[in-house]
N, C-alpha and C positions, 0 to 999 in steps of 0.2 A: 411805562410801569411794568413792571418783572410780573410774566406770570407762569405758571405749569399746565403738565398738561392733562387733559380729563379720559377717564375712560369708565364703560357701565355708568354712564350718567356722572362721574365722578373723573377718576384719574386713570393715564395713564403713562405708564415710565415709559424710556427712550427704546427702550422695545418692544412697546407696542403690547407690552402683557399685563395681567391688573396688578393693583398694588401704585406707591407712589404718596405722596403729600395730597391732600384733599384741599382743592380753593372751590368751593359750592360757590361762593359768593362772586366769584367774578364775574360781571354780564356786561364792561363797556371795551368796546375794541373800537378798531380802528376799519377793519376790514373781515366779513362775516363771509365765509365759503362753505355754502350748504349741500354736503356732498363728497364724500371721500374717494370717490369714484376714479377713472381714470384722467376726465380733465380737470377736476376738483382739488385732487391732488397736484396735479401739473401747477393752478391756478396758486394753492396755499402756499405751495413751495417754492416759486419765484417771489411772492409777495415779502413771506418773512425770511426771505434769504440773505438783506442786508442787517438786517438787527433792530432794525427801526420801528418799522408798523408791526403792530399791537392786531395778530391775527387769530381768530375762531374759525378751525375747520368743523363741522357739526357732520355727524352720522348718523344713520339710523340703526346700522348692525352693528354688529360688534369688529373685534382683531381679525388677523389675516394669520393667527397661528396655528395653522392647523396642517396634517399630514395630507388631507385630502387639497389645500390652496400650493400647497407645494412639490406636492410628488407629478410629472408629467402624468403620469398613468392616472392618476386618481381625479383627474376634474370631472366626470361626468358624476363622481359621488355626493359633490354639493348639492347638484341637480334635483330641486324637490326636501331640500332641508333649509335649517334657518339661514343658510349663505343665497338663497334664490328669494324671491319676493313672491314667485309663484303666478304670475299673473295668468290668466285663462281668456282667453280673447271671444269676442261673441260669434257663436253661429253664423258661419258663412257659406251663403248659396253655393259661391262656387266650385266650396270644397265640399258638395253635397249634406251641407250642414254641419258638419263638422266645428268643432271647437278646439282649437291652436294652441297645448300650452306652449305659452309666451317667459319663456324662464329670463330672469336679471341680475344680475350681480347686486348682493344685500350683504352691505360689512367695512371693510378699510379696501381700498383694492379697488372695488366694484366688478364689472365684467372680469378684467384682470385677474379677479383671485378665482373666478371658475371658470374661463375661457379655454380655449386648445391652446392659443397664446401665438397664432399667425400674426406676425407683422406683415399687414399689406397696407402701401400709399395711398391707394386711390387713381386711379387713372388722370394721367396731364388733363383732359377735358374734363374732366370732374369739376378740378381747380377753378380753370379759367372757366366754366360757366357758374364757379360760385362768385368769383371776381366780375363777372357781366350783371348776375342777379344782383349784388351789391354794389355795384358803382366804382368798386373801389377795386385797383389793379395787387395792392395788397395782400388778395387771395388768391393771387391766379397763380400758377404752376410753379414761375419764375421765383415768387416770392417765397412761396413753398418750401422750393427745393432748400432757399437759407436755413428753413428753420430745420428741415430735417437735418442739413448738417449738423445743426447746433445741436439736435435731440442726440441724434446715432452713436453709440459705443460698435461701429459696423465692422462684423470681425471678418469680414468676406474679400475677398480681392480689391482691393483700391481702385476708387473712382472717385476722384478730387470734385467731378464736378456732379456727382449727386449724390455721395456718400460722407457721412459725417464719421470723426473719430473722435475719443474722450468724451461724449456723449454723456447723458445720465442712464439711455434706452438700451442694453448689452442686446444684439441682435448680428444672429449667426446662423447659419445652415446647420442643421444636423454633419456630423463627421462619419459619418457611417450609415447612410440609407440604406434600411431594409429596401431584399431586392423588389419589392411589389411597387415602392416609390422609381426605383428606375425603370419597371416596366411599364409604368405609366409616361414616362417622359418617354422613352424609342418608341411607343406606341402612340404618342403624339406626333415625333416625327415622320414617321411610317404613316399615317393619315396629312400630311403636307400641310402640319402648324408647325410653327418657327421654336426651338428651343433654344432657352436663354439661361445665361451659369448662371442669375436672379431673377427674382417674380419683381421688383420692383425696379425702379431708375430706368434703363432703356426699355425693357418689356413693356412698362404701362405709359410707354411715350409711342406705343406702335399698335398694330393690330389687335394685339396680343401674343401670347403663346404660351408655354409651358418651361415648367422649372420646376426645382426644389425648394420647397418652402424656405420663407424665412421664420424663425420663431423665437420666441421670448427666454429663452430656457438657459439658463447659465451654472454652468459646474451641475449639473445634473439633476436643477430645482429649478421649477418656474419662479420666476421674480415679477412681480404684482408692481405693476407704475406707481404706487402706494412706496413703497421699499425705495424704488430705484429713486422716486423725486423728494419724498419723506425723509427718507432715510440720514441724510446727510446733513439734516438741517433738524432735525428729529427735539436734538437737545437745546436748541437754542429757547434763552426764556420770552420771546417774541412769540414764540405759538404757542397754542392751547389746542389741542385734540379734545374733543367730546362724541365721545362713543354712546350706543344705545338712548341715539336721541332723535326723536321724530318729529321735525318742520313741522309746524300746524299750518303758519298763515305769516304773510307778512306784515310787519309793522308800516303804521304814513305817518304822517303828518303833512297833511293834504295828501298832492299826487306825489312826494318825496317819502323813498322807501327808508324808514332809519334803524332796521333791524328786523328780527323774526321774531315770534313765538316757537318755542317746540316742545314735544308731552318727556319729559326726564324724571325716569322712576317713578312714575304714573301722577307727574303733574306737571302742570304746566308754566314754563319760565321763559322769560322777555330775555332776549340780548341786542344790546342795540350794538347799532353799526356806528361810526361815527364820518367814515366816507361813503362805503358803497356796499353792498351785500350784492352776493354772485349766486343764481341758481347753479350747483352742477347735479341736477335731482336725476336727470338720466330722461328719456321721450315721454315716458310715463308719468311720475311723479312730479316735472319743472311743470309740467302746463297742468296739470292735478292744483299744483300749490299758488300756481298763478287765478287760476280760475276761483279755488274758495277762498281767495282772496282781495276778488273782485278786479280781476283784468281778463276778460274774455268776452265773449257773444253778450250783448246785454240779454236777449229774448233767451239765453239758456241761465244767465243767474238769476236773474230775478225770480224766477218759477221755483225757487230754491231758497229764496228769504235771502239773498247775498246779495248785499249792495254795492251798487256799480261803481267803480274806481277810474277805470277805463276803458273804453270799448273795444276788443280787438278779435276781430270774428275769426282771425285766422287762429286763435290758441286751440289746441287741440286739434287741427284739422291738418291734412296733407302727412297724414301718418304713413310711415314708409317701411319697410322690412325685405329680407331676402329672404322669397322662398328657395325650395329643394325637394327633390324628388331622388329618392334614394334605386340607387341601382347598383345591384350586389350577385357576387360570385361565390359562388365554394370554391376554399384551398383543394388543392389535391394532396397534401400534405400541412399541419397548422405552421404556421410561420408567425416571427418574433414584429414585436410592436415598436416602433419607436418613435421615442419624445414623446407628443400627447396623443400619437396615433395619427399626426395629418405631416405627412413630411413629405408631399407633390399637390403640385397645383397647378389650373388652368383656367386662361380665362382666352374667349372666342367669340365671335360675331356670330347672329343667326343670320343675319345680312350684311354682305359686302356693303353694301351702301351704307351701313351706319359710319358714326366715327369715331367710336371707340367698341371695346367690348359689351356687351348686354349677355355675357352666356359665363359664369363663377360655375368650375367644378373644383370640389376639393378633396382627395381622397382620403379616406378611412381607412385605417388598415386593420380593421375587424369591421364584423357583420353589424349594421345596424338594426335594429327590429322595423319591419314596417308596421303603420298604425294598422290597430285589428282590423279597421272595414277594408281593407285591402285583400284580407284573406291570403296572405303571403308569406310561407312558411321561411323561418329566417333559418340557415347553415349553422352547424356548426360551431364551422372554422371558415372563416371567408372575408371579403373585402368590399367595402362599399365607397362607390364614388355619388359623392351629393351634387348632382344636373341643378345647380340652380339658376334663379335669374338674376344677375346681376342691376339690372335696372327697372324694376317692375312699375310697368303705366299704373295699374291700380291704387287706388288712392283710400286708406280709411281713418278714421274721425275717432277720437276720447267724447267719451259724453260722462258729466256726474251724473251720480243718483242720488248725491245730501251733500248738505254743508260742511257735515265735519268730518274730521281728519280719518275717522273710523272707517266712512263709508265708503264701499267701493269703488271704483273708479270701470264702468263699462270702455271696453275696446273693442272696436268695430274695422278688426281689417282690412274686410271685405277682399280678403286675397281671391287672384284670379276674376275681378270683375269686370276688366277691360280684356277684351279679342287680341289685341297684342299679345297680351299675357299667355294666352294659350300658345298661340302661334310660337312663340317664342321656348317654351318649356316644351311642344313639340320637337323645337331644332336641338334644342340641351340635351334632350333625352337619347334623341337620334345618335350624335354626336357620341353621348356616353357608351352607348350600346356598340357601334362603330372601333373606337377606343377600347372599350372595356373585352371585346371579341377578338381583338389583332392576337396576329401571333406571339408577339412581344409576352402575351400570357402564358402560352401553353405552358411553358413547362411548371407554372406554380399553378394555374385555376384548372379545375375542373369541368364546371356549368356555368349559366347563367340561371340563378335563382331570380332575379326580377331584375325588370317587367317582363324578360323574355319576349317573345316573338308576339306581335298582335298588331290587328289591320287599327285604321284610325283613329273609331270610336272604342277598341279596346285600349289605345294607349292612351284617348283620355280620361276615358275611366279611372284608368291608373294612376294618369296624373291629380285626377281630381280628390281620387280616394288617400292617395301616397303622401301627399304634399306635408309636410314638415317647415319649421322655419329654421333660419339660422342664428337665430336670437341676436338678432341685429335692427332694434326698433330706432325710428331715426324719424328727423324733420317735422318736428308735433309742433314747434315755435321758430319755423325759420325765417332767416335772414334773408332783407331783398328790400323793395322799395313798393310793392304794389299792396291794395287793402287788406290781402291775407298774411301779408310778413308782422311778424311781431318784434323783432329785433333790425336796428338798422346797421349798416355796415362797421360799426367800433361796438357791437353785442347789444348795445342800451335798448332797453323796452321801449316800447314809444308811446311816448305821452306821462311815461314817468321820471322822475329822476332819482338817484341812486342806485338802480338796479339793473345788472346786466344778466345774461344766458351766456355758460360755457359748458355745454356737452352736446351729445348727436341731435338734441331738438332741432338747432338753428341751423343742418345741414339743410338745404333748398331743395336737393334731391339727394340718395342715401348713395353712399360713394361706392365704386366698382370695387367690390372686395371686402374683407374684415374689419371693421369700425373701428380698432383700438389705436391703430397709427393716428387717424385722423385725429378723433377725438385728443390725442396728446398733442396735436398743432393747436387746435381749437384752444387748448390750455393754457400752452406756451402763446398765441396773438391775443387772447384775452389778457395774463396777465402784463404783455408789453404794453395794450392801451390802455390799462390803469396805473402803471407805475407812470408812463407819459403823459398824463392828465393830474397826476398826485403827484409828482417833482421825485418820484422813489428813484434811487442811484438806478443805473443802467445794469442790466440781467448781465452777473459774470457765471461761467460753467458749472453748472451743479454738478461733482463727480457721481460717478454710480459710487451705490453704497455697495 
């Protein structure tokens, strides 16, 4: 059945602005994808790629048109407007009580449309212990590396065998790093880490080391995986876009999911599924929408008047993110910005013995503020490198506080609550200071404005007080085979049928580095095990739009 596409509750045209033919009335599909996000989009756009299935992508924000989702320089201006969701995390001890805002991507795009827009893989072990947690060798590194091929538009030096080309994902180095990004790189090699002409493909199969980012930015505008997977398939009458429309709750019949509920233009409408509905809600919102709708802890619904659908204790819990601890210098002169401001990165071991990286720094090439209880007057003109943890042991939990859709959804951190963690953000910090002091600077930096110099208990302070996230929330509903995984190795809920998870919930652990690569795999294996379970032609290349 021909249909169009919706936006503002309503329509919208092939580029994604308002205006267009109005079909209120359509609510039956074939395949429901909740979520315009970065794997939500991956998900819609391989499904209605052959012309066949009859797909609903649903949103809660609105377009991706705007100067702030495209300008490199302007993503930190979304931050704290209707494009961020806003979330504020609870009070945590170890951040001396402190409360985290937790910013997300809210709109077409998702993270995508307000991120810096680093492409990083995830480290080979990442992979392969998602492929061990899941049973299935189909996640491990090897298999990986296929699909990056198939993602990558890789504009960098040719590497056949972990670099893709004709891609939908355009991913390129800056052509011209300001000099602060290469004094961070001869300043890595001058402290004896390995420099690599890529942050990904052989870098994150070793030690680690340092490089020049890669990043999302093509002809001099960030491109949102929205665009790049959207885009090409945008006019086909197989999909329907619905913008400004918020998931309440999923539809059964019995333990079989056959659509959603969501609030459009302040009411509320059924659409059914007629295969399978896919959460891509993001860590926050999929196990939010799973829970009020009775798949979670039974002893946390029931206190709630939600009746129990499925029991799964693990939804909401095993919550994961990257913190950072900002360490910053005064220019000695202001120097120029380039891309979104991050164009070097590093990632390092706080222990040889581990086996892979656990230590993400990413530089800034302006000052960032530190939070007021820090007490930390911020430059200027100056540069900050974010010491963060790339694998942090601490573990925290979503809890409701009511049944419906209005009410807020509590997040419990608990950053910094496991002694690894410190130990660890002691060695990042080290490390940064180390790095950040070589000579490799003199001739641009002035001082070290923070942390500056302090015995052990003043640098935990610092860290305690400093600590920032990278707005990288991840593994609220992950994939695995033990009582806490919520999804099994092909995304499927367990204990229901029709509905699957594809965004950073169902990571097991949150991947060494920037969530948006991943998350576009996540996309791209989610919609390969639905078209191979539903007889859909075999995925041919999506070009970049």
């Amino acid at each position: 059945m021909e249909q169009t596409r919706l936006s503002d509750g309503d329509v919208a045209d092939q580029r994604g602005s308002r205006g267009g033919q109005r079909s209120g009335q359509q609510s039956d599909f074939d395949f429901i994808v909740c979520g315009a996000g970065t794997s939500g989009s991956v998900v819609a756009a391989r499904l209605a790629q052959d012309g066949q299935a009859r797909v609903l992508l649903i949103e809660a924000g609105g377009d991706d048109q705007a100067e702030s989702v495209s300008n490199p320089a302007h993503w930190p201006l979304n931050l704290g407007t209707e494009r961020d969701w806003g979330f504020i995390g609870e009070a945590a001890p170890g951040l001396e009580g402190r409360r985290l805002p937790l910013s997300m991507g809210k709109g077409l795009g998702g993270g995508s449309s307000i991120n810096v827009m680093v492409w990083a893989r995830g480290h080979k072990e990442d992979w392969n212990h998602f492929a061990a947690e899941s049973g299935d060798e189909r996640w491990g590194y090897k298999s990986v590396l296929d699909y990056y091929r198939r993602i990558e538009d890789w504009k960098g030096t040719p590497d056949p065998l972990r670099r893709g080309k004709g891609g939908p994902v355009h991913v390129a180095q800056p052509d011209a790093p300001q000099p602060i990004a290469q004094a961070l790189i001869d300043a890595a090699g001058m402290a004896g880490i390995p420099v690599f002409d890529s942050p990904n493909g052989e870098m994150m199969e070793s030690a680690g080391g340092a490089s020049i980012a890669e990043l999302r930015i093509k002809g001099g505008k960030r491109e949102t995986v929205f665009r790049s997977y959207i885009g090409p398939v945008i006019t086909q009458p197989n999909l329907t876009i619905l913008t400004d429309a918020l998931v309440t709750r999923l539809l059964f019949e019995g333990r079989k999911v056959v659509g959603v509920e969501a609030l459009v233009g302040g009411r509320r409408r059924q659409f059914r599924a007629r295969h399978e509905t896919i959460l891509s809600l993001g860590a926050i919102h999929t196990p939010k929408v799973l829970m009020q709708s009775g798949i979670g802890h039974e002893d946390e619904l029931r206190p709630h008047g939600i009746a129990v659908v499925q029991h799964l204790p693990g939804v909401g819990r095993n919550h994961q993110d990257h913190l950072a601890f900002g360490c910053t210098w005064a220019y000695r002169e202001p120097q120029g910005v380039g891309g979104g401001g991050c164009e070097a990165t590093l990632y390092w071991k706080s222990d040889a013995r581990l086996s892979h990286p656990d230590i993400l720094q990413c530089q800034l090439e302006f000052p960032v503020p530190a939070p007021a209880e820090a007490e930390i007057a911020t430059p200027e003109h100056g540069w900050t490198m974010f010491a963060g943890l790339a694998q942090p042991k601490s573990r925290g939990r979503l809890r409701l506080c009511g049944p419906e859709v209005n009410d807020p959804i509590y997040i419990e951190p608990n950053s910094l609550s496991e002694p690894e963690d410190m130990v660890a953000a002691l060695a990042a910090v080290e490390l940064c200071r180390e790095i950040g002091n070589s000579a490799a600077f003199t001739p641009l930096v002035s001082r070290e404005t923070a942390p500056g110099k302090r015995d052990r208990a003043g640098m935990i302070d610092f860290i305690r007080k400093s600590a920032v996230t990278y707005w990288h929330q991840a593994c609220t509903a992950k994939m695995g085979r033990d009582s806490m995984s919520v999804v099994d190795n092909e995304l499927k809920v367990y204990g229901i049928e029709g509905l699957r998870i594809a965004d950073a919930s169902v990571l097991p652990r949150i991947t060494t580095g920037n969530t948006m690569a991943p998350c576009v795999v996540i996309g791209e294996r989610a919609a390969d095990l639905i078209r191979a379970q539903h007889g859909l032609t075999e995925v041919q290349q999506v070009a970049a739009g």
